[in-house]
C-alpha positions as CSV (number, residue, x, y, z in Angstrom):
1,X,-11.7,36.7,8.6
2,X,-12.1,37.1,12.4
3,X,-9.1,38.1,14.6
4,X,-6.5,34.8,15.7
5,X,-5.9,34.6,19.4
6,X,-2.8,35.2,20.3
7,X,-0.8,33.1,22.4
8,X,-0.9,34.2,26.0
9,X,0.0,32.4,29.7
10,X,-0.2,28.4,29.8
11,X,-3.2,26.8,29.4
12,X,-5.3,23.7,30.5
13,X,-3.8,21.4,28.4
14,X,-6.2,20.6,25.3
15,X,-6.8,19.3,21.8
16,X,-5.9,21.0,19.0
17,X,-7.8,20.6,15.2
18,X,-5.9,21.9,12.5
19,X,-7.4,23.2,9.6
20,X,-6.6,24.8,6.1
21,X,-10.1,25.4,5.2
22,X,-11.5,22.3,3.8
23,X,-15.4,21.7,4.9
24,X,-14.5,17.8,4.9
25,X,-12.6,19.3,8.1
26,X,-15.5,20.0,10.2
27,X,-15.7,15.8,10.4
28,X,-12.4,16.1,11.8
29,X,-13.8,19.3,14.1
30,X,-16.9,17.0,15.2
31,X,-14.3,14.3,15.9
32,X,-12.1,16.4,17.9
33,X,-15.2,17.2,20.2
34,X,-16.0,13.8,21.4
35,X,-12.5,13.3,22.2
36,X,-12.5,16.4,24.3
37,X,-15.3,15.7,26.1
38,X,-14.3,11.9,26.8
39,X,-10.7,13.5,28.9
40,X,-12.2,17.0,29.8
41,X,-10.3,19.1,27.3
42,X,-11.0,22.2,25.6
43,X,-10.1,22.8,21.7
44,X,-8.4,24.9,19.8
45,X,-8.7,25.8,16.3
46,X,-5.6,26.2,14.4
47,X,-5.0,27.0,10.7
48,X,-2.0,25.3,9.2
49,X,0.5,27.5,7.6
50,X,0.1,26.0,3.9
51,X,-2.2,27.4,1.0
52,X,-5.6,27.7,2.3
53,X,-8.4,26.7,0.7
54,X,-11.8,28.7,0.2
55,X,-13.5,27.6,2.9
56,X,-11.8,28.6,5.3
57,X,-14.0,30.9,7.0
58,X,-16.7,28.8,6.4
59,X,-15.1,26.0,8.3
60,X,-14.2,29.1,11.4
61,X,-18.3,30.0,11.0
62,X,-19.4,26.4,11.0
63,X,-17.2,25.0,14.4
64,X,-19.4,27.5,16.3
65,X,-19.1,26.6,19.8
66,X,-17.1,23.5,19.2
67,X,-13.7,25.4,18.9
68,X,-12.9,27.9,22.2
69,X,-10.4,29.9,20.6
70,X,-8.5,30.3,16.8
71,X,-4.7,30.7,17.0
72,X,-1.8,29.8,14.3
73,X,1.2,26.4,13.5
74,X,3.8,29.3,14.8
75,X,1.9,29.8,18.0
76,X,1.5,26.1,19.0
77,X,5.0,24.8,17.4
78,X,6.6,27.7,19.4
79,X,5.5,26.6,22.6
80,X,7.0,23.5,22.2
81,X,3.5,21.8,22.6
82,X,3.9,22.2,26.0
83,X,0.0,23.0,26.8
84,X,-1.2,20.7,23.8
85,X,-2.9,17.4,24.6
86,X,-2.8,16.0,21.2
87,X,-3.9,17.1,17.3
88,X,-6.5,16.5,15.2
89,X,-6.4,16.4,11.9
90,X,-9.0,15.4,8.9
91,X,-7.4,12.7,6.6
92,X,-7.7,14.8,3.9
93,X,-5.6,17.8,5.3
94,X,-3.2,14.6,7.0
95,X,-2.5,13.4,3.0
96,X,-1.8,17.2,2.2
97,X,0.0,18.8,5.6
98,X,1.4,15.4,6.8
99,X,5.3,16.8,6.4
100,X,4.9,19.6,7.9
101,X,3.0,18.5,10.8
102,X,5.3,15.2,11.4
103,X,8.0,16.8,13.6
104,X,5.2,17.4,16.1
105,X,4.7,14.2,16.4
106,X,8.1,13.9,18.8
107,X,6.3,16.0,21.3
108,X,2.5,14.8,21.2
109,X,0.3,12.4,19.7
110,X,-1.7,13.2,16.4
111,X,-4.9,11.6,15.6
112,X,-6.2,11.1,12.0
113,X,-9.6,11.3,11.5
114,X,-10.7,9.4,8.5
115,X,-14.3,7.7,9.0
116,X,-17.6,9.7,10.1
117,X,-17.5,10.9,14.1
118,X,-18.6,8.5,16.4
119,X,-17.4,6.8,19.9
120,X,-14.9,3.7,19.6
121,X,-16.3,0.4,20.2
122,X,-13.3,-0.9,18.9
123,X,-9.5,-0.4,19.1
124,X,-6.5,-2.0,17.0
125,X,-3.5,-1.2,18.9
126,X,0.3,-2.3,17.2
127,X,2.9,-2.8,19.4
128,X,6.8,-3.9,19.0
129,X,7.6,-4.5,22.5
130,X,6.6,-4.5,26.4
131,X,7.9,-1.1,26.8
132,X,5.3,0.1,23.9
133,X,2.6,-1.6,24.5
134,X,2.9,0.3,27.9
135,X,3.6,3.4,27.1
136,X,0.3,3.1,24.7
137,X,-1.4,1.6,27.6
138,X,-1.2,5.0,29.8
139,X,-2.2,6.6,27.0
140,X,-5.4,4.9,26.4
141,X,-6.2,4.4,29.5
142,X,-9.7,6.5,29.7
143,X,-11.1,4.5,26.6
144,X,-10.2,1.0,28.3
145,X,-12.6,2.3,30.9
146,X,-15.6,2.7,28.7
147,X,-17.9,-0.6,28.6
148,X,-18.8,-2.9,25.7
149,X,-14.9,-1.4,25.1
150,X,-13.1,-4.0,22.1
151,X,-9.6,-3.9,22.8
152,X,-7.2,-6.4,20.3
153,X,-3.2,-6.2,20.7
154,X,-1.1,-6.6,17.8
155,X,2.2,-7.7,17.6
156,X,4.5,-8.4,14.2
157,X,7.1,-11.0,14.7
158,X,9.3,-10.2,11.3
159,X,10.8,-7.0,11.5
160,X,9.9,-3.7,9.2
161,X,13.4,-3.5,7.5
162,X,13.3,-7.6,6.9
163,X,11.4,-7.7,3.3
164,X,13.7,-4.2,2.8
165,X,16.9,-5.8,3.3
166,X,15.6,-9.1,1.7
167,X,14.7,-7.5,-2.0
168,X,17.9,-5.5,-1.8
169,X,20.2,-9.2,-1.5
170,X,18.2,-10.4,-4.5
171,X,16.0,-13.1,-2.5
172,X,12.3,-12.9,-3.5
173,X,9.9,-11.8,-1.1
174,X,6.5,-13.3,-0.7
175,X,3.7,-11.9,1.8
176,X,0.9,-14.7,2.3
177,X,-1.8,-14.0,4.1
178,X,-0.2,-14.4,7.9
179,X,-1.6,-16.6,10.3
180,X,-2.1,-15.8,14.2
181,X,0.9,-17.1,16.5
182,X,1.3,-16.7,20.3
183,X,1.3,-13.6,21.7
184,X,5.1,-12.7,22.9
185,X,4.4,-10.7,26.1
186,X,1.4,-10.2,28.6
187,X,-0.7,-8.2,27.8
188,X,-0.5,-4.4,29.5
189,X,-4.5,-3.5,28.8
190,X,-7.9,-4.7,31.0
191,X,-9.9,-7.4,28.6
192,X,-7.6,-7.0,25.5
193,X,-6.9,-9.6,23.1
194,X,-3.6,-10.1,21.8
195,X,-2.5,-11.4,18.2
196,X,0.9,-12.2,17.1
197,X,1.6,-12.7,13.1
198,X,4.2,-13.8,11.6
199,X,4.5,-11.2,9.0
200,X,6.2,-7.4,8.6
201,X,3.7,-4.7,10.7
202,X,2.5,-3.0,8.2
203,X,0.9,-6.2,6.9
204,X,-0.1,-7.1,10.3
205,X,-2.1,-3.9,10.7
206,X,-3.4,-4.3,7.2
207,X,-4.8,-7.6,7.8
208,X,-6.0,-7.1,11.4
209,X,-8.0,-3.5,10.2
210,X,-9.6,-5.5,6.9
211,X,-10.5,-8.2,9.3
212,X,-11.8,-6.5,12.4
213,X,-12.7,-3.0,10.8
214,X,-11.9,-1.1,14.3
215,X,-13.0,2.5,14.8
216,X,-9.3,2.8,15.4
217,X,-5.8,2.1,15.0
218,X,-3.1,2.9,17.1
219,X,0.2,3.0,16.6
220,X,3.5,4.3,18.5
221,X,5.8,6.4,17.0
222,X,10.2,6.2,18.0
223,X,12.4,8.8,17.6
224,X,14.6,8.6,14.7
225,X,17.8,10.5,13.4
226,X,16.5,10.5,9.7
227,X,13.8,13.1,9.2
228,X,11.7,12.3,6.3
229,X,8.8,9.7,7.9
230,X,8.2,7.8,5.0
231,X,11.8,6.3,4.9
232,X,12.2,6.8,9.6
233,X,8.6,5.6,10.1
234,X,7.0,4.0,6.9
235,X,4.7,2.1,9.0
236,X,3.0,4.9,10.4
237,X,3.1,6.8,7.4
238,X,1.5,4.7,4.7
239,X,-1.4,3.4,7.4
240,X,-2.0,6.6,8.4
241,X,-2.8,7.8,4.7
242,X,-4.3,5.0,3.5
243,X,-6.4,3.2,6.3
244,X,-10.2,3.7,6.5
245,X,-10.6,3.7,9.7
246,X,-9.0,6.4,12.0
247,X,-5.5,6.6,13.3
248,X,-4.1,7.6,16.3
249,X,-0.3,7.7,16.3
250,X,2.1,8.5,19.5
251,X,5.4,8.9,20.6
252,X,6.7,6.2,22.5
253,X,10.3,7.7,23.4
């Protein structure tokens, strides 16, 4: 195994793909370059501090060119992802390193690659208010550039914690399939289209990414006391392992 970089001055900041030595990874690795190249970034490989797998110096042979330097979790976590632009992570390694990657998630956005590398032609982004749907606005602002660009806004008018609180009075809960409403707010993003349903999020985003298949979903992330994510942010959790499609998730404060 070749030498790991070791952390040095600030850098540019960059992408990150982490890695435990799956070949399914190098999708993630491929991935990882077109989103570098789309905000001028450069990558860094990282290998995640759980049991490897055997490929893992296959996967470091492979990235070639693709990844400028190798370093390791304690080296990015220790900077406080100061010089990090965002992760990238295969949904395979996600389903399997997704605990012990989540706290980053308070300090940069992680992106899920799930379906084969290619440009976005189409975005699902979930929001939960004004202030989100801004805050995810900045963030996407270089892919609302791009023409031919398919933006669509969604917005779930029944709480997360509603069916939760529901079940545990004793009432029975019954998701139909939801039907559009009007969009609360206006709309923060250039030629996006905004859907409102009456429904919980995570069957909002469901629904939307069955109907629409986007090349992505995004979702914002709030800072919660609890620390296990499935029970703070089930939401992002569940879509983020199950979806098809990829997943971007980011802090929103």
């Amino acid at each position: 195994m070749s030498a790991v970089t070791p952390r040095r001055a600030a850098r540019q900041p960059g992408l990150v793909t982490l890695v435990r030595g799956d070949v399914r990874e190098l999708d993630a690795i491929e991935t990882a370059a077109l989103l570098a190249g789309e905000v001028s970034a450069p990558i860094t490989g990282c290998v995640l501090p759980v049991r490897p797998r055997a490929g893992l110096d296959l996967v470091r042979a492979l990235a070639g060119d693709c990844i400028g330097r190798w370093t390791l979790w304690a080296d990015v976590s220790g900077g406080s992802f100061e010089d990090v632009r965002g992760l990238v992570i295969s949904g395979h390694t996600w389903r399997a390193a997704a605990r012990h990657v989540w706290p980053a998630l308070e300090r940069c956005p992680v992106y899920v690659q799930h379906r084969r590398p290619a440009p976005h032609r189409s975005v699902l982004v979930a929001v939960d208010s004004p202030g989100t749907q801004l805050a995810l606005a900045r963030r996407l602002e270089p892919m609302m550039e791009r023409p031919g660009m398919r933006i669509t806004v969604a917005f779930a008018s029944v709480p997360s914690w509603a069916c939760s609180l529901a079940a545990a009075l004793g009432y029975p809960v019954f998701v139909p399939r939801p039907q559009a409403e009007c969009f609360p707010c206006p709309l923060a993003m250039r030629g996006a289209t905004g859907v409102s349903l009456p429904t919980t999020p995570l069957w909002a985003i469901r629904t939307l990414a069955d109907d629409l298949r986007p090349d992505l979903v995004v979702l914002g992330l709030h800072r919660h006391r609890i620390r296990e994510p499935w029970l703070a942010h089930p939401t992002a959790w569940h879509l983020s392992r199950e979806l098809r499609t990829d997943v971007l998730i980011c802090p929103v404060g």
